[in-house]
C-alpha positions in Angstrom: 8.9 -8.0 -8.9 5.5 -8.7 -7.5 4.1 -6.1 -5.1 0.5 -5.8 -3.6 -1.5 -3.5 -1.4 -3.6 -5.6 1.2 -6.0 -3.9 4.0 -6.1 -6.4 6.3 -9.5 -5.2 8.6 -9.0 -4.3 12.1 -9.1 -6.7 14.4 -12.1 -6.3 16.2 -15.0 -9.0 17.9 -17.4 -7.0 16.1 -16.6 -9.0 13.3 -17.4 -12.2 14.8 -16.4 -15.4 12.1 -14.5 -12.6 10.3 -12.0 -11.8 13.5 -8.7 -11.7 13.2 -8.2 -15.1 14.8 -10.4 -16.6 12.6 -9.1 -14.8 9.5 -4.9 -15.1 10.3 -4.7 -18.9 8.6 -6.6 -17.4 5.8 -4.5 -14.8 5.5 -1.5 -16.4 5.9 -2.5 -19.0 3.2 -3.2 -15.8 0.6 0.3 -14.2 1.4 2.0 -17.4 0.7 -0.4 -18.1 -2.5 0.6 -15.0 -3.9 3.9 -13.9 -2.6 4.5 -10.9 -3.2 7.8 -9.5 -2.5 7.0 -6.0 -1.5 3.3 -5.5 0.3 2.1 -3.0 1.5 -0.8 -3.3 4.5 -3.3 -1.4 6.0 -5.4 -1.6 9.4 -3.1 -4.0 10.9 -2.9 -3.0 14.9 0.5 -3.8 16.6 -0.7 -7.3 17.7 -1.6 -8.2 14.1 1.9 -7.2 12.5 3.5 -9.5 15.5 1.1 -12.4 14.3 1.8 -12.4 10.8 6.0 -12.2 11.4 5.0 -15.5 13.7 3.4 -17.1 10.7 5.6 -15.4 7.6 9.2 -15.9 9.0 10.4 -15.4 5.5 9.3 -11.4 5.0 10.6 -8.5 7.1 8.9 -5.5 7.5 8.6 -1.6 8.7 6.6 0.7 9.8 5.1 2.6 13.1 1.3 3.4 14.5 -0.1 6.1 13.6 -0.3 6.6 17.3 0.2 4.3 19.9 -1.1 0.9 19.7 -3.0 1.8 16.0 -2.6 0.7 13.0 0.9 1.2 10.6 0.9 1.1 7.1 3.5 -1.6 7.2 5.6 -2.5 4.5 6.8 -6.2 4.3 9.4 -7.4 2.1 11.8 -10.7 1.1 15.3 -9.9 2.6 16.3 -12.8 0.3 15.2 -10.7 -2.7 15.3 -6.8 -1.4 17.9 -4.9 1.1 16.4 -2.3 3.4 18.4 0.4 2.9 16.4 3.3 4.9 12.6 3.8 5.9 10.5 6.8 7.4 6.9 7.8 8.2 5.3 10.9 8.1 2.0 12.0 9.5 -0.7 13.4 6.8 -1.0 16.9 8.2 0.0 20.4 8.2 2.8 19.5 11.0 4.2 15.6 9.2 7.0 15.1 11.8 4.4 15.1 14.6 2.9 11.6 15.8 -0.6 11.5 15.9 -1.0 14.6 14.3 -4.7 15.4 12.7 -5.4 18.5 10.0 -7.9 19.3 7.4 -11.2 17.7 7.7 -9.3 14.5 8.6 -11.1 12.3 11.6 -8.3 10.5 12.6 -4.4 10.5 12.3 -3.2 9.4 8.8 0.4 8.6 7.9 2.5 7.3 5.0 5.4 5.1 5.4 8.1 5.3 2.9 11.4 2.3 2.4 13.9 2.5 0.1 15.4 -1.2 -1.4 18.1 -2.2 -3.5 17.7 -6.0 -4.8 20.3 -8.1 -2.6 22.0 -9.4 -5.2 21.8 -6.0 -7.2 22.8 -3.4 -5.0 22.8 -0.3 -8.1 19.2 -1.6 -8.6 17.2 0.7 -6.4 13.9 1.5 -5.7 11.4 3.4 -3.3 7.9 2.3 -2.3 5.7 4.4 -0.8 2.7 3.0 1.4 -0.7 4.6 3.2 -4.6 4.7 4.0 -6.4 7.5 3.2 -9.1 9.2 5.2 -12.3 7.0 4.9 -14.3 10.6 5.8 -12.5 14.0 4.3 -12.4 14.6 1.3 -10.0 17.9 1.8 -7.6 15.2 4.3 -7.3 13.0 1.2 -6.4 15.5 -1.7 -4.2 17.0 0.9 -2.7 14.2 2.4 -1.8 12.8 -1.0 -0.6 15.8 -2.1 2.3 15.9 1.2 2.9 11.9 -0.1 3.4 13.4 -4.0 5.7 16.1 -2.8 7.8 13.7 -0.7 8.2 11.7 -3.2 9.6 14.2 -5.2 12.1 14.8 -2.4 13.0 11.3 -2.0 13.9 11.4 -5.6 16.0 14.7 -5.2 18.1 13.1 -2.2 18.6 9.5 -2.5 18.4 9.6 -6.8 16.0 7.0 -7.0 14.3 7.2 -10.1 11.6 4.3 -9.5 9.4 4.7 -7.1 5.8 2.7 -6.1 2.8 3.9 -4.2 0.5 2.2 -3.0 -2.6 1.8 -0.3 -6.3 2.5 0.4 -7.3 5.6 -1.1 -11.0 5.6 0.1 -11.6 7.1 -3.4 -13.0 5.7 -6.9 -11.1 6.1 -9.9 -12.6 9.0 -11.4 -12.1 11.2 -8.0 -10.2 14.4 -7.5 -7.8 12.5 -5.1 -6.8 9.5 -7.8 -6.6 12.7 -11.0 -4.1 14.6 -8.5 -2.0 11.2 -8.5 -2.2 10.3 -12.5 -1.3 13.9 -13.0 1.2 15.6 -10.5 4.8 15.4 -12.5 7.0 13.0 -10.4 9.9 12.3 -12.6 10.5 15.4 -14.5 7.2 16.1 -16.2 6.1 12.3 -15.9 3.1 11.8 -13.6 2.5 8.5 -12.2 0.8 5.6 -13.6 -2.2 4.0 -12.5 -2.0 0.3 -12.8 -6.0 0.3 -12.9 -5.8 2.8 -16.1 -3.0 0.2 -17.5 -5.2 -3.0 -17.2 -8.2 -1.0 -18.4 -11.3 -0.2 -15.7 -14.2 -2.5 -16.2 -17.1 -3.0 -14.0 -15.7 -5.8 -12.3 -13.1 -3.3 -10.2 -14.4 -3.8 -6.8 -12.2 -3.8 -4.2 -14.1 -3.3 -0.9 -16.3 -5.8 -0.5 -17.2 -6.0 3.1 -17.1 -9.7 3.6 -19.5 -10.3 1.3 -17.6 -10.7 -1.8 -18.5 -9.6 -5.5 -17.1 -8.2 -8.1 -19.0 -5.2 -9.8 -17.9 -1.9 -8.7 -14.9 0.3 -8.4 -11.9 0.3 -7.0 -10.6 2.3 -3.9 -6.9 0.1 -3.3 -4.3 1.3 -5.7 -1.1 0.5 -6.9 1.1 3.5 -9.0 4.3 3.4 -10.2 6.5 5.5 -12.1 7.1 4.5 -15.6 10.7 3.4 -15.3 8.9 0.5 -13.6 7.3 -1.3 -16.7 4.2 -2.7 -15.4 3.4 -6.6 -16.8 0.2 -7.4 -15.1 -2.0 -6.3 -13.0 -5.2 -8.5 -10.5 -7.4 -8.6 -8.0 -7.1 -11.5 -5.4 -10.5 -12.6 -4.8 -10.0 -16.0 -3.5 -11.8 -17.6 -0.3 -11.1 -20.4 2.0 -14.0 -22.7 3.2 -16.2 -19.6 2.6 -14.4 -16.9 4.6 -12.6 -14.3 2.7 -9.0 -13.2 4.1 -10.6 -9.3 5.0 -12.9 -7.2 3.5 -10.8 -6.2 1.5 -9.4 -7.8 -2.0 -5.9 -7.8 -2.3 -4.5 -5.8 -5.2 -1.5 -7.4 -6.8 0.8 -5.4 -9.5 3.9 -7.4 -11.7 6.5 -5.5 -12.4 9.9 -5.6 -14.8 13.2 -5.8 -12.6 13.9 -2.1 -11.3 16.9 -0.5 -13.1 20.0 -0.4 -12.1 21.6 3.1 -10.9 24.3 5.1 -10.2 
């Protein structure tokens, strides 16, 4: 199972050769290239999810804005490979269940979006996956809101028994922050934290993952994938292709292997 975490950049004319509309083909052309089955993407505004079913027929996908007409941290998956088998979001704040909801030192609404799958043609193989985007300002809004994303999981666990579970999204954070030690050490099954896929693979210096358009490798990452360990990782990259010297966003897109979820009861 091959699932990656892609911010996609706003689309704004700011940007000018980087737009959206000059970007979607490249985009496109990197979705296909890697196909994942499950991604998870960030900063797409409603008018760029509509784009991308246009031109990726083949995924599904789920997810609301974080208030209207915003972004979603939409979750696109294979309905060949994966069945949809229920999906929420919840707000990063002190009230969750409330759209557009802002707390902590946050500076804009935040939100997670959670789906649960079971393989279509292994429905006792099941398996959650948890996407979001961090605040790019507080720090307090991002221990927090991770936190709220941790406990739910924990929940989702307790209700639905689903034992393997992904997360995944822009933390805004480096590797060696409070907000990514709260996620390699919170107990999520039993007393089993999560695992980092950048700890797996080993951090080097070449773990950039925000690169602005410019490109570039030294540096650390702030897009993660974790997974619980009944989801045997087998490799783990960063996507830094281009296409006639544009890059898809300015973002890299951070893809993570995985073994076959188990099956369950």
């Amino acid at each position: 199972m091959r699932v990656m975490t892609f911010n996609l950049r706003m689309n704004t004319p700011n940007d000018g050769p980087n737009a959206w509309g000059h970007r979607l083909p490249i985009v496109q052309a990197t979705i296909r290239t890697l196909s994942p089955d499950i991604m998870g993407t960030q900063e797409a505004l409603p008018s760029m999810l509509s784009d991308l079913g246009k031109v990726l027929p083949e995924y599904s996908w789920v997810g609301v804005p974080r208030r209207e007409g915003d972004e979603s941290s939409a979750i696109f998956y294979n309905p060949a490979s994966y069945t949809l088998l229920t999906t929420d979001t919840f707000w990063l704040s002190e009230s969750p269940t409330v759209e557009g909801s802002v707390s902590w030192d946050s500076s804009l609404p935040r939100i997670c979006t959670f789906a649960i799958f079971a393989g279509a043609s292994k429905p006792s193989s099941r398996f959650a996956v948890f996407n979001t985007h961090l605040d790019h300002k507080g720090p307090i809004a991002r221990q927090e809101g991770l936190r709220l994303i941790l406990e739910r999981m924990r929940s989702v666990r307790a209700e639905y028994g689903v034992d393997a579970m992904i997360l995944m999204g822009d933390f805004n954070d480096h590797p060696a922050s409070d907000v990514v030690r709260l996620a390699e050490s919170t107990p999520i099954l039993e007393d089993r934290p999560l695992v980092n896929s950048w700890r797996w693979m080993g951090l080097s210096g070449d773990g950039k993952t925000f690169h602005g358009f410019q490109g570039g490798r030294s540096g650390t990452p702030i897009d993660y994938i974790f997974a619980t360990n009944t989801l045997p990782l087998t490799n783990v990259m960063i996507s830094r292709e281009e296409a006639d010297g544009r890059f898809p966003s300015d973002h890299y897109p951070v893809v993570a292997d995985f073994a076959d979820p188990p099956n369950q009861s």
